[in-house]
Every structure is written in C-alpha cells, then in structure tokens.
C-alpha positions as CSV (number, residue, x, y, z in Angstrom):
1,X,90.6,39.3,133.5
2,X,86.9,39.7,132.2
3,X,86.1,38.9,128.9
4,X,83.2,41.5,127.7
5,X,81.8,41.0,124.2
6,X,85.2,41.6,122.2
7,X,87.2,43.3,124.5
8,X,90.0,41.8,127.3
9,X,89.5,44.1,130.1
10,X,92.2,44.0,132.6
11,X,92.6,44.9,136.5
12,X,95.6,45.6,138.2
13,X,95.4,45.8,141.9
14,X,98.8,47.6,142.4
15,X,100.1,50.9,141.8
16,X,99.0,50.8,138.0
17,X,95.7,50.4,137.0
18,X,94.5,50.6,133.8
19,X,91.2,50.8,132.4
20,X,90.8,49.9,128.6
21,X,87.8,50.6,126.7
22,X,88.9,50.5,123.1
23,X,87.5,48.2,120.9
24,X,90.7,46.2,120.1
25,X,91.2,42.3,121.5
26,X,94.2,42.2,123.7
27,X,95.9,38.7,123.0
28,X,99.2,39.2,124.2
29,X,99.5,39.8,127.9
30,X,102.3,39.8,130.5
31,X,102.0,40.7,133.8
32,X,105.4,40.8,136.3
33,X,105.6,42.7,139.8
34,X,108.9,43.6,140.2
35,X,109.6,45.4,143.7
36,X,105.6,46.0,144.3
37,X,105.3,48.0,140.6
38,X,102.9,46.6,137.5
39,X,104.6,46.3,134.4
40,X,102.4,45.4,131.6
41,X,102.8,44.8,127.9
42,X,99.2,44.8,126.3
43,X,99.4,44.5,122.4
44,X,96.7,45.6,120.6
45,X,95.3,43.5,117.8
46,X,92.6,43.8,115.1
47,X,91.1,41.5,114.3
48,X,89.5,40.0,110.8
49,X,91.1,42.0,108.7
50,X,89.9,42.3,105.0
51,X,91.6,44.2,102.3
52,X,89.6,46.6,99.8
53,X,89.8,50.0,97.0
54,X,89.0,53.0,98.0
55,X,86.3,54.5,95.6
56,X,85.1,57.8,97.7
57,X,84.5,59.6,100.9
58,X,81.4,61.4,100.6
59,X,81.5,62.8,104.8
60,X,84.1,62.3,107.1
61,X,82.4,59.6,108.8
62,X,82.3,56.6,105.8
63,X,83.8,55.9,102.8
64,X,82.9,53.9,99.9
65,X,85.5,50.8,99.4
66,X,85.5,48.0,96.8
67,X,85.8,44.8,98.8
68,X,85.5,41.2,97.0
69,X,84.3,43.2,93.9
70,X,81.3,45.0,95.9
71,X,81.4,48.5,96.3
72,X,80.5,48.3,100.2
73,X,79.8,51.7,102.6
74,X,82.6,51.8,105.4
75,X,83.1,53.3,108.6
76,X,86.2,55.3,108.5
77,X,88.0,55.4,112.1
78,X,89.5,59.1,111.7
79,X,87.3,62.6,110.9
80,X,90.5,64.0,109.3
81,X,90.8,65.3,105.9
82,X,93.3,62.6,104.9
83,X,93.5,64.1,101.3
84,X,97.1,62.8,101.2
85,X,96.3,59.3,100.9
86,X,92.8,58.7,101.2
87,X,92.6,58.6,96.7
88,X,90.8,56.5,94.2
89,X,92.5,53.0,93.8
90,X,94.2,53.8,97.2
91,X,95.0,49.9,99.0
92,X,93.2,50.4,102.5
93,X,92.9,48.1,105.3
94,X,89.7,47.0,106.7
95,X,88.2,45.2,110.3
96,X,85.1,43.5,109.4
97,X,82.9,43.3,112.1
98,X,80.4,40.1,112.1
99,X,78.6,41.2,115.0
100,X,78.0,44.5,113.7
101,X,74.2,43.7,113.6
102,X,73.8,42.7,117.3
103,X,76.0,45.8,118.2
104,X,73.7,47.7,116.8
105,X,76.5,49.2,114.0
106,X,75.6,51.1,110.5
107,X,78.3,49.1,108.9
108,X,80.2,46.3,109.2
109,X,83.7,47.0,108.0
110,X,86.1,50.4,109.6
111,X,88.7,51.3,107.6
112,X,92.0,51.4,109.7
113,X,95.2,51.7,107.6
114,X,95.6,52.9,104.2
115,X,98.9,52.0,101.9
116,X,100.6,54.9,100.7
117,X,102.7,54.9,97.9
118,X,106.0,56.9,97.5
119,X,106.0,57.9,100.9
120,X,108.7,58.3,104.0
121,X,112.5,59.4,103.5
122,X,113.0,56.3,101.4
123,X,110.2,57.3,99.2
124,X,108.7,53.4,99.0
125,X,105.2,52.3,99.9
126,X,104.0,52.6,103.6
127,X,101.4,50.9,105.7
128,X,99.7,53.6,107.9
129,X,97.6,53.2,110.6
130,X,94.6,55.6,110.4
131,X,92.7,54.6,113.6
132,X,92.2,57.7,115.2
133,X,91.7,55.9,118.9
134,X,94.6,53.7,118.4
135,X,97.5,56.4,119.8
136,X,95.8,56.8,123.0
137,X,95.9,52.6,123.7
138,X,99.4,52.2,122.1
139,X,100.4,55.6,124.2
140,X,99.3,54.1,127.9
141,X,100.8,50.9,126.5
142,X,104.1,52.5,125.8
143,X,103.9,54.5,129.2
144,X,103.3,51.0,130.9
145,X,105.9,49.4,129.1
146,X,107.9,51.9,130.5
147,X,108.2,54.5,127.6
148,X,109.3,57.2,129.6
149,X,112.3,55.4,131.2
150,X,111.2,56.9,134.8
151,X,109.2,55.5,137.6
152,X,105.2,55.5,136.2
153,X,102.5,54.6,138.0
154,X,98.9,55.3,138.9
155,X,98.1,55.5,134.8
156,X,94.4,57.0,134.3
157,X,92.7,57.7,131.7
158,X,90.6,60.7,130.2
159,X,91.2,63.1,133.0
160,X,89.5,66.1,133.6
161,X,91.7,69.3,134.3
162,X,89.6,72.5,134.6
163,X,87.9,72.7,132.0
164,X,89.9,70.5,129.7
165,X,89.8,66.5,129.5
166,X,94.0,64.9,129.8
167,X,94.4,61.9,127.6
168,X,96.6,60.4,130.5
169,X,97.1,61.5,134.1
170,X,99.9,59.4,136.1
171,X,102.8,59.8,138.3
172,X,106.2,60.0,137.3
173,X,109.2,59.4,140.1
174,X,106.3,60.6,142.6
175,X,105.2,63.3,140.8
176,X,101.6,64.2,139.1
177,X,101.7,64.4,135.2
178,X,99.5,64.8,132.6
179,X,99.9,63.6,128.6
180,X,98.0,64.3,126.0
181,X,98.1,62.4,123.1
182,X,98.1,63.3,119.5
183,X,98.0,60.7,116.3
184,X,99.7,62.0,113.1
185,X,98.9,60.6,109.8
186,X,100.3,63.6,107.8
187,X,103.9,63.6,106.3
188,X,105.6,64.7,103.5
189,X,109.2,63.4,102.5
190,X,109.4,61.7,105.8
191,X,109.1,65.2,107.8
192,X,105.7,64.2,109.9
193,X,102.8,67.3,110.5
194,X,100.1,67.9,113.0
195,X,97.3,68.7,112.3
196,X,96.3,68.3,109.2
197,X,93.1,70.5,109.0
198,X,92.8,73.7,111.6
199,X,92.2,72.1,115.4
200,X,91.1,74.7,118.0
201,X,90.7,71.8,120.6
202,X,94.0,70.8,120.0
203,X,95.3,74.6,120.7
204,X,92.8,74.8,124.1
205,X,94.3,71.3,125.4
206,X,97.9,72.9,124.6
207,X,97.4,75.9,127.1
208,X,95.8,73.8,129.5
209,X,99.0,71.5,129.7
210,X,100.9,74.9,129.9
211,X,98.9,76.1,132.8
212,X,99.1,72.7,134.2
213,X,103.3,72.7,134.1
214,X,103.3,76.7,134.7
215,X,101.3,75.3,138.4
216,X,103.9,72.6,138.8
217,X,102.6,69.4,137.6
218,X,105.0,67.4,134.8
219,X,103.2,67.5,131.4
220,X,103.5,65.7,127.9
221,X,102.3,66.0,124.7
222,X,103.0,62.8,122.5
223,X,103.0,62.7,118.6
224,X,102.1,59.4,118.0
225,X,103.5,58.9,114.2
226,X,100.8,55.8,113.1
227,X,103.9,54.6,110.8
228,X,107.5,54.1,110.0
229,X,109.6,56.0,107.8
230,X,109.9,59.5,109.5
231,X,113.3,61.9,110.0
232,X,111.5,64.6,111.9
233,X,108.1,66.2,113.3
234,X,106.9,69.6,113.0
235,X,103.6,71.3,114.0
236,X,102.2,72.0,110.4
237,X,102.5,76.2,110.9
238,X,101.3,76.7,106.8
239,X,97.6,74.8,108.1
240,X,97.4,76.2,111.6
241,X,99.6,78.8,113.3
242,X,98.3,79.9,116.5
243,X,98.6,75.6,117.1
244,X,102.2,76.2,116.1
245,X,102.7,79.0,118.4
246,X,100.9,77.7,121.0
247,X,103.0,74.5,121.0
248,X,106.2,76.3,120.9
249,X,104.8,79.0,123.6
250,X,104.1,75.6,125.9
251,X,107.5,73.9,125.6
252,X,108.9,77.4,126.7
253,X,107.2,77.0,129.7
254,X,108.4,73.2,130.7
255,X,105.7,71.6,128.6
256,X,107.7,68.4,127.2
257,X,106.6,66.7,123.8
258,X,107.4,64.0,122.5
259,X,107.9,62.3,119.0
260,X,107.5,58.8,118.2
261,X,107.1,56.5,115.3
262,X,105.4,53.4,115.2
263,X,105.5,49.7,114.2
264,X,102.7,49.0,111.9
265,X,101.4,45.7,110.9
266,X,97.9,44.7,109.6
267,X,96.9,43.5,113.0
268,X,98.9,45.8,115.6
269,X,100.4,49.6,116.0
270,X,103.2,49.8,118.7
271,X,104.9,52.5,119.8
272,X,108.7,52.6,118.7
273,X,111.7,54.7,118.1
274,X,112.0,58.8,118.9
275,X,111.9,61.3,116.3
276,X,113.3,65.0,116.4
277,X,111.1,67.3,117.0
278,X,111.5,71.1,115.5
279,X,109.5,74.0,116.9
C-alpha cells in the first residue's frame, strides 16, 4: 500500500486487482484470502467537509456557494443539469481542498452532496450525493464486496471494447463481463430517472453492451441511486427516448441492469439495497 499525495492506492497480487485513481482517501481497509480469492471492502471517505448556500451556477463546471458568509466560486463534481435541487438557499455539501494551490486547482472547495427537501417516498429531506465519479468507486467496491453474489474476479477498470470504453471488465463464475456504471441524482416521489438531460454516449455504451452480450460475454448496466429513499427506477423516456428504447432493446437481448440505492453520509456513499427496475 503506497500512499501518493491524498490517495491510498492498493495492490492485490491475486486474482483481483484493483486500480484506484479517484481522488477519495481510503481509510477503511480489509483484506482476507479465502480459498486463494481477494475480498476487499474499501470505503470511500471525503474528507474536510464544509457546509455552504448555494447562490448560482453560472456553467456546469462551478457554482457560486456562500461558505462562512463569503460567497466563494466552487467546483461542482457533476456536468448535469441538476435543476431539481441545485436552487437558491439549497443546503450543499462541500470538500475543501487545502492543497488546492500546489495541485494546481482553480478552486479550493467541490461541491458533492446537496440536501433536498421534500424528497423520496416519505417526502422528508434527503442527503444526495452528487459526485459524478463516486458510482464508479462505490460500484467496483460493491462488486469486490461481492455485490453480485457470484464468483468475481480479475476487476479492471475503464475497458476499451471496440470503439467504446466499459466502466468495469471482470470475470463472473469464469466468465468475461463487462458493467457500465451509471449515477442517478434524478427522482421524483421516490421513482428514480436517468438521465436527466439527453445522453447520446449513454445510448452508444448501451448498444455496445448489447453487442457485447449478443457475442456472448455477460454484461451489466448499474444505476447507482447516490441516495436513499427510492421505490423504483425508470429510464426517464419524457427527456430521452431512443435511451429508453435502447435500454429496453438491450435487456431483450441478455443485457442485465441493475438498480441500487445508496447509503449516504457526509463523508461516504456505499452501495446498498436493490430497487425495481421498470422498462
């Protein structure tokens, strides 16, 4: 285990290996070998975390945020629209960065979760994670951890596949599979939506996992729901309906996907329980 800058990175020399690159610290960390297999439970953690206001988003890429009474520029961690909770007065969470200078950064603070108020099937206020990186680390976490309740290993990340790039490549009970890895922010009376803004990547990387399964390899897409308080997830048809179709065309042809929600605290998102999925 090296310690680079901010960042645990971790080697496994067994049949998992997992490269990390995602600016999170890594505090807790188990490693067991049971019957020559890696099983690994990395948590990630942000760390010093700041409350502030949001005041206004004038590009995707900062937003203004009153923080200890100064109205402070802000990187935001997700090129969404966010329109649904991303309001004047909205509560967000913030990771200050004090190295930002030596980094060579254009701000010190990232916006990463966002409180929203009358939110979920309960209608209360909800802590969402808005990280748009963090699915992908709390996915190959949860597929380490054993997510999948199969026989994983070999875990990879970023994999090319003709001319698309796989979030996660590994093999499952001896068999190649692929996953790609989607992070939902958008809900409505707990019924979760993707995407929330028109996504012709996202319909490309679907039709690549089709052709992947339609050739014989296993393939995944996971809806990572960044919070709690969900009943069900839909592909948002009234924003983008060839990504609609083009999910339900893929599960027709033994692409599987995958709903979950997520444990959300100011310092951590974790994969947690299933959630039904309707096509």
């Amino acid at each position: 285990m090296v310690r680079s800058g901010r960042v645990l990175h971790t080697s496994v020399k067994s049949p998992l290996n997992l490269a990390f690159r995602h600016p999170l610290l890594y505090n807790n960390y188990d490693l067991q070998l049971k019957s020559g297999k890696a099983m690994v439970e990395i948590i990630m953690q942000y760390n010093n975390i700041v409350t502030g206001t949001f005041i206004k988003r004038p590009n995707r890429f900062i937003a203004h945020v009153l923080i200890d009474g100064r109205e402070t520029v802000c990187h935001v961690k997700n090129t969404g629209r966010l329109r649904e909770f991303l309001l004047p007065g909205a509560s967000l969470l913030l990771e200050f960065h004090p190295d930002a200078a030596l980094q060579g950064r254009k701000t010190a603070y990232s916006v990463i979760g966002v409180y929203k108020d009358n939110a979920g099937f309960e209608h209360k206020r909800l802590l969402i994670n808005m990280d748009s990186q963090a699915p992908n680390q709390a996915a190959a976490e949860w597929l380490a951890g054993g997510g999948l309740a199969s026989a994983v290993t070999n875990i990879k990340r970023e994999i090319i596949y003709h001319d698309s790039r796989f979030d996660l490549a590994f093999s499952e009970d001896g068999h190649p599979a692929f996953m790609e890895v989607k992070g939902v922010t958008l809900e409505q009376d707990g019924a979760a939506m993707f995407p929330d803004a028109p996504t012709e990547r996202g319909v490309k990387h679907i039709m690549e996992l089709r052709e992947a399964a339609l050739e014989g390899y296993r393939a995944y897409i996971l809806f990572v729901i960044q919070m709690k308080g969900i009943l069900s997830f839909s592909p948002n048809r009234n924003t983008h309906p060839e990504f609609a179709d083009a999910l339900k065309l893929a599960s027709e042809s033994g692409v599987r996907i995958l709903a979950r929600d997520c444990i959300v605290t100011e310092h951590t998102m974790k994969i947690d329980m299933p959630v039904n999925v309707i096509l």
